[in-house]
Structure formats: structure tokens, C-alpha cells
C-alpha positions as CSV (number, residue, x, y, z in Angstrom):
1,X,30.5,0.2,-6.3
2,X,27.0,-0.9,-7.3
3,X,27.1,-3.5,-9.9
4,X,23.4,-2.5,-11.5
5,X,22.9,-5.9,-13.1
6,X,23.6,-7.8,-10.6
7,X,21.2,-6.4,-8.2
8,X,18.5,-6.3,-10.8
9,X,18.7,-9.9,-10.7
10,X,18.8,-10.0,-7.1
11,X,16.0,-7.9,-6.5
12,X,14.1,-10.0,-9.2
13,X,14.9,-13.2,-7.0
14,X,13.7,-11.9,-3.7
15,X,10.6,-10.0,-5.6
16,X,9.6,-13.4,-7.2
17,X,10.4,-15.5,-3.9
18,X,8.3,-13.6,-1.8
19,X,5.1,-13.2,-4.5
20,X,5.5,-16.7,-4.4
21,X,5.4,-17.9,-1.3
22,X,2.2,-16.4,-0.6
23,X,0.9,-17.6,-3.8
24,X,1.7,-21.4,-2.8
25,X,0.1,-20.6,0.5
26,X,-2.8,-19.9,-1.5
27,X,-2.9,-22.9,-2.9
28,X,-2.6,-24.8,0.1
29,X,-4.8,-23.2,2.4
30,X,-8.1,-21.5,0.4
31,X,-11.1,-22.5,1.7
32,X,-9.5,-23.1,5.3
33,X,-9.1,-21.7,8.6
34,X,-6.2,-19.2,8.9
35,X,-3.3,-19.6,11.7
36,X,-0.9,-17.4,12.2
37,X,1.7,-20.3,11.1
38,X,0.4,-20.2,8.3
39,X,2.8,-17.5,6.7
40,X,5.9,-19.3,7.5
41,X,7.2,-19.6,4.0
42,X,6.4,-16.2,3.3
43,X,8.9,-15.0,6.3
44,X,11.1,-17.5,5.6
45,X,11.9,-16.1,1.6
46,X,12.2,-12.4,3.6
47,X,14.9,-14.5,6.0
48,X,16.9,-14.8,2.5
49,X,17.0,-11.4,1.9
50,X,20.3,-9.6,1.9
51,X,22.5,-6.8,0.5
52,X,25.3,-7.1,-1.8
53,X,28.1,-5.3,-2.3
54,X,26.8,-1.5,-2.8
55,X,23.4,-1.8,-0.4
56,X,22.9,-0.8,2.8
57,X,23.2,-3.9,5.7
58,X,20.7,-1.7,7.8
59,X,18.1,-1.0,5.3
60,X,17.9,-4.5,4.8
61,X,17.5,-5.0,8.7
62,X,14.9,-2.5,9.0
63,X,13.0,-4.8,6.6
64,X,13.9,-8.2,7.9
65,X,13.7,-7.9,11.1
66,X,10.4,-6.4,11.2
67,X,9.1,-9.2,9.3
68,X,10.4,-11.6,11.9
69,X,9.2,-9.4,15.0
70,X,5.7,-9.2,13.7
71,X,5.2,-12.7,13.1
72,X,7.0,-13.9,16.3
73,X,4.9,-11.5,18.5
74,X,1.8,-12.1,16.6
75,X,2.3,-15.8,16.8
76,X,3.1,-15.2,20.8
77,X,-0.4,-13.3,21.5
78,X,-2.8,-15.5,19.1
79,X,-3.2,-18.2,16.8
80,X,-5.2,-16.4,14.4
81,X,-6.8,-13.0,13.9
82,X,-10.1,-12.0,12.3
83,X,-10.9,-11.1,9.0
84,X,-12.6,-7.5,10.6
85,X,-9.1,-7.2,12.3
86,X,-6.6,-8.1,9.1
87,X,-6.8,-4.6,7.7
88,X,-4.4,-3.3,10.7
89,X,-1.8,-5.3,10.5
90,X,0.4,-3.3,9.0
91,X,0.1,-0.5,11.2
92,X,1.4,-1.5,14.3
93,X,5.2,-0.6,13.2
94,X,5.6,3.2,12.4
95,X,4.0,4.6,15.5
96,X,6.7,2.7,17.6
97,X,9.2,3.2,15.3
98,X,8.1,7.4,15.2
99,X,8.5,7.1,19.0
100,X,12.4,5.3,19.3
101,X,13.1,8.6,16.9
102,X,11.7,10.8,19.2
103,X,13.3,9.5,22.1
104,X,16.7,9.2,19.9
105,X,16.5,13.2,18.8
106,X,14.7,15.5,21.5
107,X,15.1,17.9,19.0
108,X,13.3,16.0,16.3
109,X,10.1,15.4,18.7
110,X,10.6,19.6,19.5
111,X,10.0,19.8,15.6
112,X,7.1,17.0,16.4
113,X,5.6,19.4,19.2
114,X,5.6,22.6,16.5
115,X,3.9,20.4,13.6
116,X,1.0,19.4,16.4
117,X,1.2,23.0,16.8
118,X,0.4,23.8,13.3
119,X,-2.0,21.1,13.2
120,X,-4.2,23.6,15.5
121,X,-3.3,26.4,13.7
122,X,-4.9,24.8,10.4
123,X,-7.8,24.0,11.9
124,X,-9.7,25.6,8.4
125,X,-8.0,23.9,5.9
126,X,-8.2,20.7,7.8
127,X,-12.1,20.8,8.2
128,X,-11.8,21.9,4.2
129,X,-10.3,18.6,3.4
130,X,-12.6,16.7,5.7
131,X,-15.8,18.3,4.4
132,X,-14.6,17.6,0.9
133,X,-14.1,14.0,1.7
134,X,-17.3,13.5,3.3
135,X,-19.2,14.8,0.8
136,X,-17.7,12.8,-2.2
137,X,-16.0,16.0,-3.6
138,X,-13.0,14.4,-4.9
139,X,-14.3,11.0,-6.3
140,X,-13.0,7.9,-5.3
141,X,-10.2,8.9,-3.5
142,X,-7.3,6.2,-1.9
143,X,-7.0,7.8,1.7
144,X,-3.4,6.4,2.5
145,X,-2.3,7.0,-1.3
146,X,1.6,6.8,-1.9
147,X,1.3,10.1,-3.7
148,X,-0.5,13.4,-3.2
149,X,-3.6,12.9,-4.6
150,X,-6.6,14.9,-3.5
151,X,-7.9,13.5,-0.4
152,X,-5.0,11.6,1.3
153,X,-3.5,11.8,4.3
154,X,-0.1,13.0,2.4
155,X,-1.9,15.8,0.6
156,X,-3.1,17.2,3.8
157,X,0.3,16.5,5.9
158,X,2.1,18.2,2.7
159,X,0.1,21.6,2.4
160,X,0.4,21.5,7.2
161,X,4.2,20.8,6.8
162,X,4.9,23.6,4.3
163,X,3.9,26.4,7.1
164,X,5.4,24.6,10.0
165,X,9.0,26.5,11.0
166,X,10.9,23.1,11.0
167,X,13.9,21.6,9.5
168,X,13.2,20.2,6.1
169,X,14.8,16.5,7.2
170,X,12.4,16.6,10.1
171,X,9.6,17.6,7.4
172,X,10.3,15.0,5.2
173,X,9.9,12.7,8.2
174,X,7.1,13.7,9.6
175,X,5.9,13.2,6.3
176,X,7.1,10.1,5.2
177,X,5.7,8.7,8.5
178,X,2.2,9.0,7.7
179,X,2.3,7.7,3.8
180,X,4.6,4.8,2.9
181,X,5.4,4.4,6.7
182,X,1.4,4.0,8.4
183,X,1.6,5.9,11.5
184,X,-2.0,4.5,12.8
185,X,-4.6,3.6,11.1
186,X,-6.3,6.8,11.0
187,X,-7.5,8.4,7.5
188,X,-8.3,12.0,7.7
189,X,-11.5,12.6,7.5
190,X,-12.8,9.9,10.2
191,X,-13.2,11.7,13.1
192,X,-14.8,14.5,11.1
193,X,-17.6,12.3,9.6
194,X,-18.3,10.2,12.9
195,X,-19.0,14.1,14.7
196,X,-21.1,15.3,12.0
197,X,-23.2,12.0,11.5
198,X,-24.0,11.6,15.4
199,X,-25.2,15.2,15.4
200,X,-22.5,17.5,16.0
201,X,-21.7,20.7,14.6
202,X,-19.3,21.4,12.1
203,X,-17.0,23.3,14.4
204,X,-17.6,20.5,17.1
205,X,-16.4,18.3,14.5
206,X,-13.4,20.3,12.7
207,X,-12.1,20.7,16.6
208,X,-12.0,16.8,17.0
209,X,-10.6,15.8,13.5
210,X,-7.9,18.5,14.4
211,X,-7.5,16.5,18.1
212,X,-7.1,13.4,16.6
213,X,-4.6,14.3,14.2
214,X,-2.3,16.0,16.7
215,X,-2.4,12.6,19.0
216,X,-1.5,10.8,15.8
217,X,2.0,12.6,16.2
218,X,2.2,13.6,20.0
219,X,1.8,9.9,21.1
220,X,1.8,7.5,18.0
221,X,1.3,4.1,20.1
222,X,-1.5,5.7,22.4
223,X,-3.1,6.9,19.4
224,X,-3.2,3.3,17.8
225,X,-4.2,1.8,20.8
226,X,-7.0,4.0,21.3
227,X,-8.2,3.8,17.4
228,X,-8.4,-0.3,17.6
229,X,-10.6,0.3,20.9
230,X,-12.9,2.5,19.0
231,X,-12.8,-0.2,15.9
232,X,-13.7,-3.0,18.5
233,X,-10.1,-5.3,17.8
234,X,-10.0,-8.2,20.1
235,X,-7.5,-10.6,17.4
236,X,-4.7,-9.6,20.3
237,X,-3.2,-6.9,22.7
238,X,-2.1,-4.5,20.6
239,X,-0.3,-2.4,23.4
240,X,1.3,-5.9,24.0
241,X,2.3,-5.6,20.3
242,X,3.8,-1.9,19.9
243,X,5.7,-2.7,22.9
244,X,7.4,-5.6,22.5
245,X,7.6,-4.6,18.7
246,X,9.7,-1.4,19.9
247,X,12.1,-3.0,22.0
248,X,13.1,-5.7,19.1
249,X,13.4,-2.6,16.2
250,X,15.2,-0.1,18.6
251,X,18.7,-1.4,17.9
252,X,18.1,-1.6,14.7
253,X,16.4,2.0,14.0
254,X,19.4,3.3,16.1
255,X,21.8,1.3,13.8
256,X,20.4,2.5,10.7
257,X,20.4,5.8,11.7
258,X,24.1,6.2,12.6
259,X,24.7,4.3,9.3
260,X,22.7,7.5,7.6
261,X,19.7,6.0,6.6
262,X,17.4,9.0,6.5
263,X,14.8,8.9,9.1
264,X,12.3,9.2,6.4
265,X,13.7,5.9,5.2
266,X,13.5,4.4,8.4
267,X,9.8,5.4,9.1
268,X,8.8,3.6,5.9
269,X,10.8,0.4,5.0
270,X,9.7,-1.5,8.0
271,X,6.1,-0.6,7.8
272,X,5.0,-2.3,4.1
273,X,6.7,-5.2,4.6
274,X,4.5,-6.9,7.4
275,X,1.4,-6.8,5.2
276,X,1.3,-10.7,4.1
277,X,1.5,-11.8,7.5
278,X,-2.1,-12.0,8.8
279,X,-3.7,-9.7,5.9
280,X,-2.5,-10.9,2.8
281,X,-2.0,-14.5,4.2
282,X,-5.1,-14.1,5.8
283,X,-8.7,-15.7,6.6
284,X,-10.0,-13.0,4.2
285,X,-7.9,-14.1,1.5
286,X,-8.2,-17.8,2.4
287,X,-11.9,-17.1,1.8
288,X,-11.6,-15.0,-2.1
289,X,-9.8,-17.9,-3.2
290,X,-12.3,-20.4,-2.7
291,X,-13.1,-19.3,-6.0
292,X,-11.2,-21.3,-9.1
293,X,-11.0,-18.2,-11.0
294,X,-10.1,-15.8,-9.1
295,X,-7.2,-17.8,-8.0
296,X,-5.9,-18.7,-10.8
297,X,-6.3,-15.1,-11.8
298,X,-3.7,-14.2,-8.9
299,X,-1.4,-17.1,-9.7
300,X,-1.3,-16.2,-13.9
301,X,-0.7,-12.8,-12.8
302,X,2.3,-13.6,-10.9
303,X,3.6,-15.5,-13.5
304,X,2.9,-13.0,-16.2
305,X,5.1,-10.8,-14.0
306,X,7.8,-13.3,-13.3
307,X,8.2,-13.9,-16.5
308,X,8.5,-10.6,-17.8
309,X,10.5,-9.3,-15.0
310,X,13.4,-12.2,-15.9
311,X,12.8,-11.3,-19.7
312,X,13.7,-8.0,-19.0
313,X,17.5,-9.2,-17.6
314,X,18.3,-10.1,-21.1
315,X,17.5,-7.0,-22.2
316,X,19.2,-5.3,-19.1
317,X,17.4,-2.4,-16.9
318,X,18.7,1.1,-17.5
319,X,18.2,1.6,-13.7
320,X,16.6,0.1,-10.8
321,X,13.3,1.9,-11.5
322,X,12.8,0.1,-14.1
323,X,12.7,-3.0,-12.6
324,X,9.5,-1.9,-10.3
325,X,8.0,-0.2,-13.3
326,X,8.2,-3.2,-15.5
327,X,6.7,-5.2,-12.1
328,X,4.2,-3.3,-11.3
329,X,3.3,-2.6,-15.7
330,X,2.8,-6.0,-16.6
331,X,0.8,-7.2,-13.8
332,X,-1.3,-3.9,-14.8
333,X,-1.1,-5.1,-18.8
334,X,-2.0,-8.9,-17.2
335,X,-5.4,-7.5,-15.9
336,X,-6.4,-5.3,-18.5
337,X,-6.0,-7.9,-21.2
338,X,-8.2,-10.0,-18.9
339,X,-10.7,-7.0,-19.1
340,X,-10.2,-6.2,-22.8
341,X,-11.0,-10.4,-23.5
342,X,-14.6,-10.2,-22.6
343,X,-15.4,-6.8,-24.1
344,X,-14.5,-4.3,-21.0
345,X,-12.0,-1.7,-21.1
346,X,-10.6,0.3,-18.0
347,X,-12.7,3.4,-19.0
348,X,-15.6,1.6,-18.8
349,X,-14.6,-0.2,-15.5
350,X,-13.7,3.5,-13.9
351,X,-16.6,5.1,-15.2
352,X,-18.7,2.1,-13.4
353,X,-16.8,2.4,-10.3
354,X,-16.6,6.0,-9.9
355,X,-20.5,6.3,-10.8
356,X,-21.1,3.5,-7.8
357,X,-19.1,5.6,-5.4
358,X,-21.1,8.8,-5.2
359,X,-24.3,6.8,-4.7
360,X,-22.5,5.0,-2.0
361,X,-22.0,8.5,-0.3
362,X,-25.2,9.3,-0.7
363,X,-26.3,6.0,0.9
364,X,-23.8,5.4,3.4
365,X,-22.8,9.4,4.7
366,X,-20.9,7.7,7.7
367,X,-18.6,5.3,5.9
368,X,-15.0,4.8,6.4
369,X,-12.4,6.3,5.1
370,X,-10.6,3.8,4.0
371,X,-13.3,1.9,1.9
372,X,-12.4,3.2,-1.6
373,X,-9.2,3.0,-1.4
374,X,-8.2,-0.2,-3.0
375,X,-11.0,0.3,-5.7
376,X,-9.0,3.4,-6.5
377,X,-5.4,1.2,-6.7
378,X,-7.6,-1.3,-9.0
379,X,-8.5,1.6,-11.1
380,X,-5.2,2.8,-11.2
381,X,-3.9,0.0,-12.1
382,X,-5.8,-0.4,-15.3
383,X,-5.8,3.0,-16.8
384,X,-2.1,2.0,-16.8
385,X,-2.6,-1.5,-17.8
386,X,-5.0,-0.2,-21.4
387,X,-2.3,1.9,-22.4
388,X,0.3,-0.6,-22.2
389,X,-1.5,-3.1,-24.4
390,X,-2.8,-0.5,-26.9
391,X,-1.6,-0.6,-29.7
392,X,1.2,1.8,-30.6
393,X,1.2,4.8,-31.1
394,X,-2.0,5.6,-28.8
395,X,-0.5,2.7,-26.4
396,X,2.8,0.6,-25.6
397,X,2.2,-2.0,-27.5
398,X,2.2,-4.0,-25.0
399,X,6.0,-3.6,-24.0
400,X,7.0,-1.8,-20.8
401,X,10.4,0.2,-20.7
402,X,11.1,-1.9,-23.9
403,X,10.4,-5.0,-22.9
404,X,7.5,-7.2,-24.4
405,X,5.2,-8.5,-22.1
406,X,5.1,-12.3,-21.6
407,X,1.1,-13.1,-21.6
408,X,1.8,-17.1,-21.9
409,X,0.7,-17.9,-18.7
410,X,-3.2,-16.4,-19.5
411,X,-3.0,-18.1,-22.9
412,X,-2.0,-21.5,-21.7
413,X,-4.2,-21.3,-18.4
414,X,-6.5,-24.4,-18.5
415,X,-9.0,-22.5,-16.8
416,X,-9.1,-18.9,-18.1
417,X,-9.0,-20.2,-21.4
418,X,-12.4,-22.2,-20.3
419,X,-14.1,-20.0,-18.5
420,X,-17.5,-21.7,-20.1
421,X,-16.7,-24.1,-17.4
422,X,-17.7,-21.7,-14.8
423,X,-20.5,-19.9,-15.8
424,X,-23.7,-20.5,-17.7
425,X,-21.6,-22.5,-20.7
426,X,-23.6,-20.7,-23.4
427,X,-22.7,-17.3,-22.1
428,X,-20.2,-17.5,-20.0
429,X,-18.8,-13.4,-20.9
430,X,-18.5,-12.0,-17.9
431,X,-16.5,-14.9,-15.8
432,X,-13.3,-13.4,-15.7
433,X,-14.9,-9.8,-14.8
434,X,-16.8,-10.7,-11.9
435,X,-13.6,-12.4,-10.4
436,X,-12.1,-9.5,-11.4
437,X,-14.5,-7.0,-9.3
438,X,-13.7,-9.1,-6.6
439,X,-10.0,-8.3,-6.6
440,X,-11.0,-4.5,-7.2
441,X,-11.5,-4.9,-3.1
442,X,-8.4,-6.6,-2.3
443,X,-5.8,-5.8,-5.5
444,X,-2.9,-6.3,-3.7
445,X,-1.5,-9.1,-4.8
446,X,-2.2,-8.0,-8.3
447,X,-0.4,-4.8,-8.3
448,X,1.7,-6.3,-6.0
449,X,2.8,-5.3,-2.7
450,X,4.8,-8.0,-1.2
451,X,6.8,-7.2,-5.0
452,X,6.9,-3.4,-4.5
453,X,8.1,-3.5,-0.9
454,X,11.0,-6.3,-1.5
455,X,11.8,-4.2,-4.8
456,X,11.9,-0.7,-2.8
457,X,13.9,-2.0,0.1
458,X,16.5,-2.9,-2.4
459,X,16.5,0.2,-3.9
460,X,16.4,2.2,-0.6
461,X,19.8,0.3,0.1
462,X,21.8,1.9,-2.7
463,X,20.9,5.0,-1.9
464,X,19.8,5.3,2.0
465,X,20.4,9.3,2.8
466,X,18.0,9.8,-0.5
467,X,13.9,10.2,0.6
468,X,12.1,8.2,-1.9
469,X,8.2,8.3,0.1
470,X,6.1,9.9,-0.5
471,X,6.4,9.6,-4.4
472,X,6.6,13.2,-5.5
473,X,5.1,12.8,-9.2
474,X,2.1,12.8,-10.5
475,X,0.6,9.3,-10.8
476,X,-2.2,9.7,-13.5
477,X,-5.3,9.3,-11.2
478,X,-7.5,6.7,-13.2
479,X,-10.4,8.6,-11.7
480,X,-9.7,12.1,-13.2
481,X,-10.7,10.7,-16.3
482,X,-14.1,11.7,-14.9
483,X,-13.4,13.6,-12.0
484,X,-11.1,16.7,-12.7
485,X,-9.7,17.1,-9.6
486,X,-5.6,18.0,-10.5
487,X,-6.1,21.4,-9.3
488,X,-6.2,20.1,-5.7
489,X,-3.1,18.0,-6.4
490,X,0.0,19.9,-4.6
491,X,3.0,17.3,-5.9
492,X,4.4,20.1,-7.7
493,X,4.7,21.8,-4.3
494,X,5.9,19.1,-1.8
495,X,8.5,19.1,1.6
């Protein structure tokens, strides 16, 4: 029997616990030199996690001990690792865990061998998707997104799947393992771009982006390996890594599988989980948060959230959706109030950002994939944020799911509330923004991910045979306020 309001508050506890801990690292450490150590007290709140009565023991294992084998490998092969290597991190887990599934289910990696199949055999909607992205066609465009949108991974993956002859449960998985769950850290598109801009032709360079995502799925840890050798990563081995990391998660992955934990579940939950462990906690971070404002920015955030989220107990959640809508809504409501004090709203911010990006195509042709993407999460996040704080009845009135929004902690920050101090005194109207463009880089503590991955874990535990990545809706793009790119958006039409 699950007792709703008693895992609402549960899953407020560990959400708020593990925000926390990296936010009092923070604190500690800005300014100084990251060790791997360092995110003790962040592994230490995921070491308190555990199901109650109605949740799934192995779904809760998936996540816990994947937070405890990355950190006691990574602290076993270095004492540190580069800010130009942090953004990996977190895909180190899926490919091993893709491969213990194969080896579990020779006829799931069969259904594996007829997707790389199909990979081939969509060689012209592949190159399609590439072209589009290295030309700018779809805007900004978040490359991993945990929806469809135009230009992810999942979009492409989606529209592959739906013509591969396969079992939908293998589908799902397949798919799953390439969104929420980060199998490699390859974005579609790369190997397309790095043909074309070193003087290849366009077939030439369909034929390798079509290579390389087939060896994303025929061998998943070979593929990573050989990715971070073409990045230049030298923070640690990370063959070392996947292979230790695959012998501590097979019992599990095998345990939560005979449980009935849906593979799709088990390709995702201990993938988004690692992230604060030399990325989030991280020399990178350590470095932002030199800046007064900015940190405090993260901190008032956090409490703005906390604050709401055990506000909203009083009132009681309908369901446990809620409690990651009201989460993730009034961390976006925090920003956009930020925005809305010194005269900018998000379509001004969007319109800025989007504008920026196409001439950053036309400047940098070769750029990543990948370097977009959390502008697009920032944008996101305050398209939703303004219509929360509108006024009703064009906005929320500042209430998400019926519950007001508890902005105290930015109107009794010392700092925010002086921003004169930081600035030019007499016009000091842009502080908070320019802290805030730096966070459009590296937003995830703002919209936040450590929350959302404790939260979804929970909620993956009262229902484990029940796929929940991707997210099959449609998530408002921020950027097709500009760019009207829903056509190209196959949500409607998923696996």
C-alpha cells in the first residue's frame, strides 16, 4: 500500500538533503582546489536514502549504489579531475549498464544488432537531422533533452526505433538508454560536423555519423572509451572506470531486473544520479562561485524551493508529480522574479539568447553539440518561471499546483537586496543579470538536478514495471517563441 503523504515528505527530505549538501560544499570550498573528497557529504545524504513501505528496495539500489561506486572508483584512480573533463562524469554508467543487459538477455542484444541495423538503413534521415543541426536549423537546441525536441538525440532514436522489427520493451530501452540514461557522451550531429568541417563530403560524412551511432549500441563501453580519446580526457582511466563500475552494478542490475524493474528503468536511474560527484561538486563550480552573487543566487534558490516544497505538505500533493512540478516551478518562479527585478523578462532573455546562437553558428561552424544545451534548460526554465509569477489570469499568480510560492529568502537576502554593493553603486541594474547569464551555462543547480534525480528515483520505486524516460509530452520549448520548430517534434508519436 503506498501511503502518498508519507512519501511526499520523504522524498522532500532526501530532495532537500541532497540540494544541500552540495550547497554547503559550496560554501566551503569556492575559490579552491577541487578533490575528489570533496563530495563526501553529498554521497553521504544519497547513503540515507531508502524505500518505505510501497517502493521498490532495487530501484533505490540502482541509485545508491551507483553513487557510492562512482565516487569510490573515482576517488581510487585520481584525486581530482579537470574542469575540461567534468562534463563526462555522468556518462560512464549506462554503457556498462547497457552491456550487463545484453549479456543478461541474448535476445535483447539480437534486438540491439537489428536497431544497429536500422541505424544503416536510415542513413538519410540521420544525415537530415545532422545537416539540420549543423546549420542552426532548429535554434538552440538541448542535444541530450529529456524530451523529444527537434534536434536531440531522443528525437532521432524515436523516429529509428519506430521502423526497427523489435519488441516494444526492448524499444523503450534502447530508447531510454540514450536520454535520461547517457549511453556515451555522444550528441548526434558530432561526427557529422567534424567530417564536413575537415573537408569531407556530405556522404563521407552521413556514412561516419551513421558509424558512430551504431558503435554507440554495438559496444557501449568501447564507444566511450574511444569518444574521451578523441576529447583528449586524461582526469583518469576510464576503461579502468566502466570496468570496475560494471562489476560493482551487475548484481544489482540483475536484482532489479528479476524484481521487474523495467530495463528502461534500469538504464536510467543510475545514470543522473552521479552528476554532483566531480561535475557539480566540481573545480568548475568551485570557480563560478567565487562570485558573492552568484552564490548566493544558488543558495536563495534552494531555499526558495525548500521552502515551498515543505509548504506544499500542508496543503498535501495530489500525486507524486506534483512534488517535482512544484520543485522544479518555484526554483523556475525564484529566477524569473530575479529577472523581472531589474527590468528583464524571459522573452527578452530568449530572444537575446536565441539571436546569439545563430551568429555563433555562423562563427564557430565546427562547434560541439553539446554547447547550447544548458542555455536551452536556462531558457526553459524561465518561460516557465514568467508564467508562474504573472499575474492571474495570463499567469499563476505565482502559485504552482496551488501552492504559493515562498520568495522570503530573495527578500531577506542581505546581498540581493544590495546589489549596489557589487556594481557601480549608482547603477548597479544589471547585477543580478550578469550572475544570472552566468548560470545560463551551468543551470543545474537551479533547475535542479541532484532534486529531480532523488525526486524521480522515488517515484520510479512506486511504480518500477512503468517507463517514465523519455518524458512523452510536450515541454513548451522556450525557444519556439521565436523558432517554430513543433512540426519536427514527434512526442505525439513515440515507442
Amino acid at each position: 500500500m503506498v501511503d502518498k503523504a508519507k512519501i511526499a515528505k520523504k522524498m522532500i527530505d532526501e530532495a532537500v538533503a541532497a540540494q544541500f549538501a552540495d550547497v554547503g560544499v559550496f560554501k566551503e570550498k569556492r575559490g579552491k582546489k577541487f578533490k575528489i573528497t570533496d563530495a563526501k557529504p553529498y554521497v553521504d545524504a544519497v547513503k540515507k536514502m531508502k524505500p518505505i513501505e510501497g517502493q521498490s528496495k532495487e530501484v533505490f539500489d540502482l541509485h545508491i549504489e551507483s553513487v557510492k561506486a562512482h565516487y569510490e572508483i573515482l576517488k581510487d584512480l585520481t584525486d581530482t579531475v579537470r574542469p575540461e573533463d567534468d562534463p563526462f562524469v555522468e556518462h560512464y554508467q549506462t554503457p556498462p549498464i547497457l552491456e550487463i543487459l545484453y549479456e543478461d538477455d541474448p535476445d535483447f542484444r539480437k534486438a540491439a544488432e537489428k536497431f544497429i541495423e536500422q541505424i544503416k538503413k536510415e542513413e538519410a534521415l540521420i544525415a537530415r537531422e545532422a545537416m539540420r543541426r549543423y546549420g542552426g536549423m532548429y535554434g538552440p537546441t538541448c542535444v541530450v533533452d529529456f524530451a523529444f525536441s527537434p534536434g536531440s538525440v531522443s528525437n532521432v532514436v524515436n523516429e529509428i526505433l519506430k521502423n526497427t522489427d523489435i519488441d516494444g520493451d526492448y524499444k523503450k530501452t534502447l530508447l531510454a538508454a540514450k536520454s535520461w540514461g547517457m549511453n556515451t557522451s555522444y550528441g548526434i550531429g558530432g561526427a557529422w560536423t567534424e567530417a564536413v568541417e575537415s573537408g569531407k563530403t556530405a556522404a563521407e560524412a552521413a556514412d561516419k555519423e551513421v558509424k558512430t551511432m551504431q558503435m554507440l549500441y554495438d559496444k557501449p563501453i568501447d564507444a566511450q572509451v574511444k569518444l574521451m580519446e578523441d576529447e583528449g580526457m586524461t582526469s583518469f582511466d576510464a576503461k579502468e572506470y566502466m570496468k570496475r563500475y560494471k562489476e560493482w552494478m551487475k548484481p544489482y542490475v540483475l536484482a532489479a531486473k528479476k524484481a521487474g524493474v523495467h530495463p528502461a528503468n534500469i538504464v536510467v536511474v543510475p545514470a543522473y544520479c552521479v552528476g554532483d560527484i566531480a561535475h557539480h561538486i566540481a573545480q568548475s563550480t568551485y570557480n563560478m562561485l567565487k562570485d558573492d552573487v552568484t552564490m548566493e543566487i544558488v543558495e536563495v534558490v534552494s531555499n526558495v524551493m525548500k521552502n515551498t516544497l515543505e509548504k506544499g505538505l500542508e496543503k498535501g500533493y495530489d500525486s507524486l508529480y506534483d512534488v517535482l512540478s512544484v520543485a522544479t516551478g518555484s526554483t523556475a518562479a525564484a529566477v524569473s522574479s530575479m529577472l523581472w527585478d531589474e527590468g528583464f523578462t524571459a522573452p527578452m532573455v530568449i530572444d537575446l539568447l536565441t539571436k546569439r546562437f545563430h551568429n555563433y553558428v555562423n562563427l564557430n561552424p565546427g562547434r560541439g553539440q553539446a554547447v547550447e544545451l544548458h542555455n536551452v534548460d536556462f531558457m526553459d526554465m524561465i518561460h516557465r518561471g514568467d508564467k508562474i509569477i504573472d499575474d492571474e489570469p495570463i499567469g499563476a499568480g505565482c502559485k504552482v499546483k496551488g501552492i504559493e510560492i515562498d520568495f522570503s529568502p530573495i527578500e531577506n537576502s542581505e546581498i540581493l537586496q544590495n546589489t549596489q554593493r557589487y556594481a557601480y553603486p549608482a547603477c548597479a541594474i544589471t547585477v543580478k543579470f550578469s550572475s544570472l547569464m552566468r548560470l545560463a551555462d551551468f543551470p543545474c543547480l537551479l533547475t535542479s538536478e541532484p532534486v529531480t534525480a532523488t525526486l524521480m528515483t522515488n517515484i520510479i520505486a512506486t511504480k518500477p514495471e512503468a517507463v517514465v524516460a523519455p518524458a512523452r509530452y510536450c515541454k513548451d520549448c522556450a525557444v519556439c517563441t521565436y523558432v517554430k520548430k513543433h512540426k519536427h517534434c514527434n512526442w505525439k508519436d513515440t515507442v
